[in-house]
C-alpha positions as CSV (number, residue, x, y, z in Angstrom):
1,X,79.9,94.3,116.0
2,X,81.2,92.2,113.2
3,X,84.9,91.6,112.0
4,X,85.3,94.6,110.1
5,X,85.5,92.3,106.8
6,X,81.9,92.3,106.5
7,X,81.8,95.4,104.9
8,X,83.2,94.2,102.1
9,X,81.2,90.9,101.9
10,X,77.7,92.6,102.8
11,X,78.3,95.0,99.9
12,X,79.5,92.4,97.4
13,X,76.1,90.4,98.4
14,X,73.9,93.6,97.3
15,X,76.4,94.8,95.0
16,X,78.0,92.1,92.7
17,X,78.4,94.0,89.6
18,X,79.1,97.4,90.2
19,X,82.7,98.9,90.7
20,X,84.7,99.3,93.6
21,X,88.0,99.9,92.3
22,X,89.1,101.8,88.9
23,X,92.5,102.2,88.5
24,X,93.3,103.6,84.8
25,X,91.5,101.5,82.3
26,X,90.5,98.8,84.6
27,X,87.6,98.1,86.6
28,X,87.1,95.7,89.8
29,X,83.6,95.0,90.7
30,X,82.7,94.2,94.4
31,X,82.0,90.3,93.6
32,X,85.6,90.4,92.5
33,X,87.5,92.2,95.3
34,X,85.1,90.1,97.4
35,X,86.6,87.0,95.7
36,X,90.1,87.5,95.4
37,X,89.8,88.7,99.5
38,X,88.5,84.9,100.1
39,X,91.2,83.5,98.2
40,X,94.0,86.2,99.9
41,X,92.9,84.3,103.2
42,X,93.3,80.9,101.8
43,X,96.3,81.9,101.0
44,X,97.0,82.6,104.7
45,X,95.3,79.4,105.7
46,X,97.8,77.6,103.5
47,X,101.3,79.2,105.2
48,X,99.7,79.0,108.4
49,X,98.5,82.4,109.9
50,X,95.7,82.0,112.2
51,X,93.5,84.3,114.3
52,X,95.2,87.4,115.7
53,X,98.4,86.7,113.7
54,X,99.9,90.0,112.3
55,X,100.8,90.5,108.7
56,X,102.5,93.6,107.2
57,X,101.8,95.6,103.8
58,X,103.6,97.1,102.3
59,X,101.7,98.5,99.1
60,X,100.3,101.8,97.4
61,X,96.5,102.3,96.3
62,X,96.5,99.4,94.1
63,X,93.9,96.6,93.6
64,X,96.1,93.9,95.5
65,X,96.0,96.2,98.3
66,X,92.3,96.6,98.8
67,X,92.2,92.5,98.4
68,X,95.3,92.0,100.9
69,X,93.1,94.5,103.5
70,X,90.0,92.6,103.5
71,X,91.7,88.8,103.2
72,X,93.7,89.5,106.4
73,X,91.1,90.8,108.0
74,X,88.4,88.2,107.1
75,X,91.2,85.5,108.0
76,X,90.9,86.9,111.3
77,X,94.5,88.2,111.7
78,X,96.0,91.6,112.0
79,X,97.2,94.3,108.9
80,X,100.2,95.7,109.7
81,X,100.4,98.7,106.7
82,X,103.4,100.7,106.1
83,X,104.6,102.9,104.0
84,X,106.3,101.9,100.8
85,X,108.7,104.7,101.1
86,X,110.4,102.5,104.1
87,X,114.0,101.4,103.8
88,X,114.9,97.8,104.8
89,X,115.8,99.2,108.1
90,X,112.7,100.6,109.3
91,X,110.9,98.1,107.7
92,X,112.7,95.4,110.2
93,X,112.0,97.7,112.8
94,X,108.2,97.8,112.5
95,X,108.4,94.1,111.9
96,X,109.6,92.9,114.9
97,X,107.9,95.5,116.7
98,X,104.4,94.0,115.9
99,X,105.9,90.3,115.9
100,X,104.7,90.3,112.3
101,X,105.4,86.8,110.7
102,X,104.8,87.7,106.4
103,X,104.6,90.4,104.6
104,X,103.1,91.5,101.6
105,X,105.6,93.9,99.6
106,X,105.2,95.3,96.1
107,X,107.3,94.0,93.9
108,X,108.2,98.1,91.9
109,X,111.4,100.0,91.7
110,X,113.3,98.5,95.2
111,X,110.2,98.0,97.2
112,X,110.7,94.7,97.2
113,X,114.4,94.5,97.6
114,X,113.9,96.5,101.1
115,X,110.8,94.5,102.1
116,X,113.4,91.0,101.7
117,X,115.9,92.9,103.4
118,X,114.1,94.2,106.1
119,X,112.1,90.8,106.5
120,X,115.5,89.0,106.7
121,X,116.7,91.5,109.8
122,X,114.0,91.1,111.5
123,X,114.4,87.3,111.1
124,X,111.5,84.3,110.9
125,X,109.3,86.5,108.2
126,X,107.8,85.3,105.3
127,X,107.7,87.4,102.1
128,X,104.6,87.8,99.3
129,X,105.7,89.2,96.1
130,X,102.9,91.2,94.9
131,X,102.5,92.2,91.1
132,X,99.9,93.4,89.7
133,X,100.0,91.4,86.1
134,X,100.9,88.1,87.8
135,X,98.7,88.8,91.3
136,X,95.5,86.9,90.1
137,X,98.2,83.7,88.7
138,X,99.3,83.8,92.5
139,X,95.4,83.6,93.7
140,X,94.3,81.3,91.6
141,X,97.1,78.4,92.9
142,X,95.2,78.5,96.1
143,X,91.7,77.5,97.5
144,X,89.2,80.6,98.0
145,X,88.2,80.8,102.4
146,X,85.1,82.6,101.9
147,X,84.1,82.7,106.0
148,X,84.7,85.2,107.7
149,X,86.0,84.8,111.0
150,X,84.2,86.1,114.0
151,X,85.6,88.7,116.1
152,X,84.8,90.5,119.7
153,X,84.5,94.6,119.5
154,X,87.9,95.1,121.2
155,X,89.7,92.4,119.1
156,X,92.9,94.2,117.2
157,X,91.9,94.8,113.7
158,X,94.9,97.0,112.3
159,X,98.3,98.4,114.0
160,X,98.6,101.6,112.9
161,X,102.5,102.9,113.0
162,X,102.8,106.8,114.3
163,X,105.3,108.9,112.3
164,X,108.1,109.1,114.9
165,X,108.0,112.6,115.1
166,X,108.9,112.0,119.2
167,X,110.9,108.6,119.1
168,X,110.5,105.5,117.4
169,X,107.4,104.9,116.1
170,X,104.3,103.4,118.2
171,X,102.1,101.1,116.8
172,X,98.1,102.2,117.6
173,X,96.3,99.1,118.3
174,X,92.7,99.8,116.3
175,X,89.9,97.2,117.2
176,X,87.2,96.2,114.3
177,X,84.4,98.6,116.5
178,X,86.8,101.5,116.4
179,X,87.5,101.2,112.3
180,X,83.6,99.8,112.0
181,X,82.2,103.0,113.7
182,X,84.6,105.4,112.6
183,X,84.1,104.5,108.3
184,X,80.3,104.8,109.1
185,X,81.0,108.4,110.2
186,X,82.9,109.1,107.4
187,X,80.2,107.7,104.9
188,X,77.7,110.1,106.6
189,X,80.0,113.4,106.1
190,X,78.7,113.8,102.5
191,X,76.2,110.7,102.7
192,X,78.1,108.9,100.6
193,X,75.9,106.7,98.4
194,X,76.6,104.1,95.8
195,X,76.7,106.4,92.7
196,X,79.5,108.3,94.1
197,X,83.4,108.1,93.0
198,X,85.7,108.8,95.7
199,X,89.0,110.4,94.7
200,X,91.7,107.4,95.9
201,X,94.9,109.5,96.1
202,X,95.4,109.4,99.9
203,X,97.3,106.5,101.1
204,X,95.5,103.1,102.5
205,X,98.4,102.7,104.3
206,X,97.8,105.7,106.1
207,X,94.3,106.0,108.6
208,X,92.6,108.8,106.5
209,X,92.8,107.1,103.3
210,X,92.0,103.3,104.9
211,X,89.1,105.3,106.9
212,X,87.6,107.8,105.4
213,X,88.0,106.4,101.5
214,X,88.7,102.8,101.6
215,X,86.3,101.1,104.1
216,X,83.6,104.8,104.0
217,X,83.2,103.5,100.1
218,X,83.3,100.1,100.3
219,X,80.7,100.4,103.0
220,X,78.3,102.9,100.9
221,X,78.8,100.6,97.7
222,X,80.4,103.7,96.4
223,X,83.5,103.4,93.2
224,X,86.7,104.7,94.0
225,X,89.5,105.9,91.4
226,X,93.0,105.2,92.5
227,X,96.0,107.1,92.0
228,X,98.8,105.0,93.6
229,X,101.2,108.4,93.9
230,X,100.2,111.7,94.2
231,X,100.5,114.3,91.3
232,X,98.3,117.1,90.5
233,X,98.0,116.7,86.8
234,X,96.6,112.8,86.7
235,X,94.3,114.1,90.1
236,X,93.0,116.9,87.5
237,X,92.7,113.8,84.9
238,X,90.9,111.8,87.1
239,X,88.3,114.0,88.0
240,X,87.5,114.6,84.8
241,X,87.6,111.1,83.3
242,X,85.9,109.3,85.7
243,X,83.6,112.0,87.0
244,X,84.8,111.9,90.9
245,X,82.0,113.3,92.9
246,X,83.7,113.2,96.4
247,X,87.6,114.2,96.6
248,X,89.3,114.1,99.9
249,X,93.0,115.0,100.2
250,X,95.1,117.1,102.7
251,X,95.9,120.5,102.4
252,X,99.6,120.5,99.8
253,X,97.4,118.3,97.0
254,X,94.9,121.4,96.9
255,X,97.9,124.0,97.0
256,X,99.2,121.8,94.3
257,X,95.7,121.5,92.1
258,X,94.9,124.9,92.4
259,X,98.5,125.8,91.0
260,X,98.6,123.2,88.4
261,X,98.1,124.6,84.4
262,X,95.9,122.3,83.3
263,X,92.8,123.6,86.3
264,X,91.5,126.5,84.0
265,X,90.9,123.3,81.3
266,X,89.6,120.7,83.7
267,X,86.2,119.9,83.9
268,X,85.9,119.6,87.9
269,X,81.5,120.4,88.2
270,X,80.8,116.3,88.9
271,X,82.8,117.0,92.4
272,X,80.0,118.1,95.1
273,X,81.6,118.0,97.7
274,X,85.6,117.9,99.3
275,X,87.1,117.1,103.0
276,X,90.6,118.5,104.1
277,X,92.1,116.7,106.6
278,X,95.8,115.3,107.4
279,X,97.1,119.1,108.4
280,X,95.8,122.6,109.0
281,X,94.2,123.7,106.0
282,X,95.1,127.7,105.4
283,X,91.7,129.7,105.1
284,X,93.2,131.2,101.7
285,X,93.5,127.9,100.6
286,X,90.4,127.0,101.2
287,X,88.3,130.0,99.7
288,X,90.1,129.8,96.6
289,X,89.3,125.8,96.1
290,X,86.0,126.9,96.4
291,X,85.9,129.3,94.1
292,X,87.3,127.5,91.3
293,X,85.4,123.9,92.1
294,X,82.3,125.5,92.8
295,X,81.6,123.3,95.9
296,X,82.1,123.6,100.1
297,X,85.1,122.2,100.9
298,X,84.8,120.6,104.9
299,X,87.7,120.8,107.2
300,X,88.1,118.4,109.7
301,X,90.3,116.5,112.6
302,X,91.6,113.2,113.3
303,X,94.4,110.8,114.7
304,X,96.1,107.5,113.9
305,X,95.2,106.7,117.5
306,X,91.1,107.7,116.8
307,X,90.7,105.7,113.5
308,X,90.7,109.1,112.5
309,X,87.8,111.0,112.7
310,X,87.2,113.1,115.8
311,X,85.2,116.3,114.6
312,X,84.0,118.1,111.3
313,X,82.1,120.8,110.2
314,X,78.9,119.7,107.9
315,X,77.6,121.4,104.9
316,X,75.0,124.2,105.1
317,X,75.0,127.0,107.6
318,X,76.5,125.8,110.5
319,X,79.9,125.1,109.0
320,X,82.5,127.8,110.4
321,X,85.8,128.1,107.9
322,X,88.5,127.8,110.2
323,X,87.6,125.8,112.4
324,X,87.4,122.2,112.7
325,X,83.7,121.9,113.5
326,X,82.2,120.0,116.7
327,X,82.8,116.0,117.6
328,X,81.2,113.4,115.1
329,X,78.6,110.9,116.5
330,X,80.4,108.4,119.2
331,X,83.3,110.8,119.8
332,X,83.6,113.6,123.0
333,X,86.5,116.3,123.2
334,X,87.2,118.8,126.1
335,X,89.9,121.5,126.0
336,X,92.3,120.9,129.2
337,X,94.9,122.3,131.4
338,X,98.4,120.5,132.2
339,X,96.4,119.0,135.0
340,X,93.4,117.8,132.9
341,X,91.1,120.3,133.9
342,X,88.9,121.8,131.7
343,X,89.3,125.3,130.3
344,X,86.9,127.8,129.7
345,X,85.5,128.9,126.3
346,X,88.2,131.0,124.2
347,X,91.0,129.9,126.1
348,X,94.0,127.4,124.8
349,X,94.7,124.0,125.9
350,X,95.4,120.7,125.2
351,X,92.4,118.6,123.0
352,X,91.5,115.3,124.9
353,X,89.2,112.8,123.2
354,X,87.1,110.2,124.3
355,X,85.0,107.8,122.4
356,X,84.4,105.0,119.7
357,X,87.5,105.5,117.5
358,X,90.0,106.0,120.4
359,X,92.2,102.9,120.3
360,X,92.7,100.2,122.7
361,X,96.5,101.4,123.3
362,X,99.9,101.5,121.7
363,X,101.1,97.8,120.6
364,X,102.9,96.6,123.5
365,X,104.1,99.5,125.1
366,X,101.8,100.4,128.6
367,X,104.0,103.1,129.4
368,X,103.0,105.1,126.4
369,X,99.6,104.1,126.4
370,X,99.4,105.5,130.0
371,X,101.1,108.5,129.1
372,X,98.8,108.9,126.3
373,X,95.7,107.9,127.8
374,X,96.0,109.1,131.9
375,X,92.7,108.9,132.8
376,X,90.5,107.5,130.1
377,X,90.9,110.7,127.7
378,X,93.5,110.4,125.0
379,X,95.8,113.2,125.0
380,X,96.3,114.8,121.3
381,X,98.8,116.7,121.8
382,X,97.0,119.6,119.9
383,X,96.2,122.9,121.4
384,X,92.9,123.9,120.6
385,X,89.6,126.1,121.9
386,X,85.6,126.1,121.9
387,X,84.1,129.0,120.5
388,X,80.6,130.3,122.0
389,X,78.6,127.7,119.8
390,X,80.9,124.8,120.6
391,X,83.3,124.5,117.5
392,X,86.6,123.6,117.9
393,X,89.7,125.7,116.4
394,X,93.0,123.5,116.3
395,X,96.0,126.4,117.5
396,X,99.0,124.3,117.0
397,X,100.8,121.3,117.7
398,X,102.0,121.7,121.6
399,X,105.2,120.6,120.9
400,X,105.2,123.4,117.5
401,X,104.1,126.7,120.0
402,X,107.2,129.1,120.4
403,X,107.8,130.5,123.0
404,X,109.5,134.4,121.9
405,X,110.7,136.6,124.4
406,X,107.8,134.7,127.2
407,X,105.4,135.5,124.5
408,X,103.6,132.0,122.9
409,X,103.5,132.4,119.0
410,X,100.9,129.8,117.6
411,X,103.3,129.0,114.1
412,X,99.8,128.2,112.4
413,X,98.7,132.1,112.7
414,X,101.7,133.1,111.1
415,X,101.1,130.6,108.2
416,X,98.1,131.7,107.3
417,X,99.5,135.0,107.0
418,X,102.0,134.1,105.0
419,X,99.6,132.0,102.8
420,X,98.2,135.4,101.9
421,X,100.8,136.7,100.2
422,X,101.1,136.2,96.0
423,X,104.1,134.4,96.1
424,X,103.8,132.0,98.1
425,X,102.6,128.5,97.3
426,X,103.3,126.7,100.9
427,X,104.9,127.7,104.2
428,X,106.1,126.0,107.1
429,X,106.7,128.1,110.8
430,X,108.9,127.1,113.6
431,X,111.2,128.1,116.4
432,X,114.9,128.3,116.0
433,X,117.1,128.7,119.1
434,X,117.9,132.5,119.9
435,X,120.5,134.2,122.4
436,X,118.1,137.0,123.3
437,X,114.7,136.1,122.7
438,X,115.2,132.5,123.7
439,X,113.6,131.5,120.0
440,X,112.9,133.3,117.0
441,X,110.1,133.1,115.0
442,X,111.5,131.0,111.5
443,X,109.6,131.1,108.1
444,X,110.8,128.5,104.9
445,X,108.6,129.1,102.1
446,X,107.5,127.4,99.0
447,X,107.5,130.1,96.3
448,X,104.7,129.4,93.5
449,X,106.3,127.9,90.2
450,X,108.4,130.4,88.0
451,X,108.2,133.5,90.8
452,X,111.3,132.0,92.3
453,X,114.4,134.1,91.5
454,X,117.6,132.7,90.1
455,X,120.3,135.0,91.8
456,X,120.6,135.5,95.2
457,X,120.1,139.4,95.5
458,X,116.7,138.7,93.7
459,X,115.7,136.6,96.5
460,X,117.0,138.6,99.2
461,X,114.6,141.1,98.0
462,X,111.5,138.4,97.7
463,X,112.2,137.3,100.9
464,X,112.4,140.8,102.9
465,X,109.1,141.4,101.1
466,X,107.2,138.4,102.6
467,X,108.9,139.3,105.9
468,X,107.3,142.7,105.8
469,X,103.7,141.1,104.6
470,X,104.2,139.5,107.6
471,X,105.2,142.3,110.1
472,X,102.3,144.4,108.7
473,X,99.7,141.9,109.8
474,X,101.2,140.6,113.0
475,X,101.8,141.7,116.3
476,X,105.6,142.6,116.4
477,X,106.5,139.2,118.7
478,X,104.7,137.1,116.0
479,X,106.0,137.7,112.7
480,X,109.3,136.0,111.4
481,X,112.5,137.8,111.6
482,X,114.2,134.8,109.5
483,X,112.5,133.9,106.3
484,X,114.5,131.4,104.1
485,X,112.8,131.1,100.8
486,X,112.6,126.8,98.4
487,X,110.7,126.0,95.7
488,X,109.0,123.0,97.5
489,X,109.2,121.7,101.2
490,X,109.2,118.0,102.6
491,X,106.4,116.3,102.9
492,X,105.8,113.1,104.3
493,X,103.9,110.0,102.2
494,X,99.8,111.6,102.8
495,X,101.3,115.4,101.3
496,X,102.0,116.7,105.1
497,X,104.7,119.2,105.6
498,X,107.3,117.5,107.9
499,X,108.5,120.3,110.0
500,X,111.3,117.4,111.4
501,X,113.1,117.4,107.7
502,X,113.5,121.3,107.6
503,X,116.7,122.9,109.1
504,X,116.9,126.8,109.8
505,X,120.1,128.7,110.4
506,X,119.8,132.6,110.3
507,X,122.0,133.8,107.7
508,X,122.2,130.8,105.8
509,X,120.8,130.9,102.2
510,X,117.5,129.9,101.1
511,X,118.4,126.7,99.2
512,X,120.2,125.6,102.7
513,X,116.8,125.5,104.3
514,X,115.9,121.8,103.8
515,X,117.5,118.9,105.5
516,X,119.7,116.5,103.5
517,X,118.4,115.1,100.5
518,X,115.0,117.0,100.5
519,X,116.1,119.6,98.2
């Protein structure tokens, strides 16, 4: 297999003129992105990073970012991306972590500011400005490296930080083969073909934008509209402007479209087909994108650690709502006990994965990878079962299941549930410590926009209602005796709801429900 690079340069080859990137009014054709990718590794050439080298990005869904990609990849050196939401302290962190030695930071708002900062802490790190209206001035000082360097299956391609959700964050070593394999999967999902435009709202910087829109598109020759941050209104603009044909997002930018004004005006019939991913996907949510896009919408699963792409369901009768469909080509799965063996059909255990996208290991830490990987089957963390036909149904996060009275509450059941009822726009289940039952089942819940009341006695009354929605339609152990009501939860950088950032205390009033500075 190739250095992962190629994708870009085998496309620009066939491909010259036509558009990879549209951002607003502009347009970058592949012969260019290919272009200012050879000059982005002269650049490299010129400070001196070399083969296996790692260099960090710090950048949203820009054209820089697409160029930076590909140049440090064809250099033969390793991207490092992270998340432009990262304070000079984390950034430092995730530096020396990966022994990074420059980084590429957008020069926006403080972006910059905290990349310098962060680069200066972590000491011996070089720092790129990158602006958009002066980027192709800073290419054109240096000589274009057109080669591409050559590079074994297993070599490190990207290192992939996890959120931290468990400790400080790991960094999941992806080879070219595992990011090579794992984009043609994703192309073949919805046969993505060069007169498709691919919706480019999910983060590169994340591994379900880089995957699944990024390198998928560039390897189909297909154009992709870029929407540096999320908002539901210029999504609902874009798809109408540009005529996207594939949109792929995680579950809250549905929630949000679908609740947005301007739907009932936007003209959404190009879009033929959509992928969910990132997060559960409530079945509610789902039927109702369907109705109003007039298209199937596939739900599927995936890891930082597994390039992403584990399973899916595919278009046409097979598909099973609900579920996350069976293991893409290259990938196995089993369902396992605590002691890795495997469970029978219907019952709950732990996913393990084996396969092309499964990483080489965390960055430098063996213990983890171990830990992670105890016998050649990555461990997900996800509880999951088969049904009879082989499909796989995510239950929870292990770490999420409650545990109520010795009964296990899945907080995912409850959700959807909740997702049923006709205020509620979003809704996030956990376990909150409890005297008698050991935990309680907790609900915080995003009320849809202008259904939240203003006094407190008025929400009281909203919230006992969802709370008895709930106790109707679940088994008396399952539904949540504590239901704090927000207008809008936290979400991390891809739209998922970061159960880490919400604080529940029973009694406490629903605008106390979400951790500092996320109200």
């Amino acid at each position: 297999m190739p250095n992962l690079a190629t994708i870009l340069t085998d496309t620009a080859a066939r491909l010259p003129d036509s558009t990879a990137l549209r951002i607003q009014d502009t347009a970058v054709t592949f012969g260019m992105l290919d272009g200012m990718s050879a000059r982005v590794a002269g650049l490299l050439a010129e400070r001196g990073v070399g083969d296996g080298d790692r260099v960090a990005v710090i950048l949203p869904n820009i054209p820089p970012m697409a160029a930076i990609y590909y140049g440090i990849l064809r250099r033969g050196a390793v991207v490092v991306p992270l998340n432009p939401l990262l304070k000079a302290r984390e950034i430092a962190y995730h530096l020396r972590d990966s022994g990074a030695r420059m980084i590429f930071a957008f020069d926006f708002e403080d972006m910059l500011a905290q990349a310098e900062a962060g680069a200066a802490e972590a000491g011996d790190v070089e720092v790129v400005a990158v602006n958009p209206a002066t980027f192709g001035q800073l290419l054109a000082s240096v000589e274009a490296r057109p080669e591409v360097a050559e590079k074994a299956d297993d070599d490190t391609a990207v290192i992939l930080y996890t959120s931290g959700t468990t400790g400080r964050p790991k960094g999941a070593t992806l080879s070219h083969y595992n990011l090579y394999s794992n984009a043609r999967v994703a192309r073949s999902l919805l046969d993505t073909q060069p007169e498709d435009v691919i919706f480019g709202g999910l983060p590169f910087f994340h591994v379900f934008g880089q995957t699944s829109a990024l390198n998928a598109a560039v390897m189909a020759g297909a154009s992709i509209s870029l929407l540096p941050r999320f908002d539901p209104g210029q999504a609902l603009q874009i798809i109408e402007r540009d005529r996207v044909t594939i949109f792929q997002g995680v579950p809250t930018m549905y929630i949000a479209m679908l609740r947005h004004p301007a739907i009932a005006e936007t003209d959404t019939s190009t879009v033929r087909g959509a992928i969910s991913g990132g997060a559960s996907l409530p079945l509610e949510v789902l039927h109702e994108f369907e109705e109003v896009f007039g298209t199937e919408m596939l739900e599927g699963y995936g890891l930082s650690e597994t390039s992403p792409v584990v399973s899916f369901n595919l278009p046409g009768p097979d598909r099973r709502p609900g579920s996350i469909g069976k293991p893409v080509a290259g990938m196995e799965v089993r369902i396992v006990d605590d002691a890795g063996k495997d469970l029978p059909v219907g019952e709950v255990g732990e996913l393990a994965i084996r396969g092309e996208g499964v990483m080489q290991g965390y960055w430098n830490n063996p213990e983890a990878t171990a830990a992670a990987i105890p016998d050649g089957w990555f461990r997900s963390g996800d509880l999951a079962r088969f049904d009879e036909l082989g499909n796989i149904y995510i239950v929870d996060r292990k770490k999420d299941m409650i545990l109520r009275g010795g009964y296990n509450v899945y907080p995912r059941e409850v959700e959807e549930v909740l997702y049923e009822h006709p205020a509620v726009a979003e809704a996030a289940v956990l376990g909150v410590p409890d005297e008698l039952s050991g935990e309680e089942v907790a609900a915080v819940v995003g009320i849809k926009e202008g259904m939240l009341p203003d006094d407190g006695p008025g929400r009281a009354e909203l919230a006992d209602a969802i709370r008895d929605f709930a106790k109707e339609r679940l088994a008396a152990y399952k539904y949540p005796r504590i239901v704090q009501l927000t207008d809008t939860l936290p979400k991390g950088p891809t739209g998922k709801i970061l159960k880490r950032e919400i604080n529940v205390t029973a009694g406490k009033p629903a605008e106390d429900a979400l951790g500092p500075g996320q109200g």
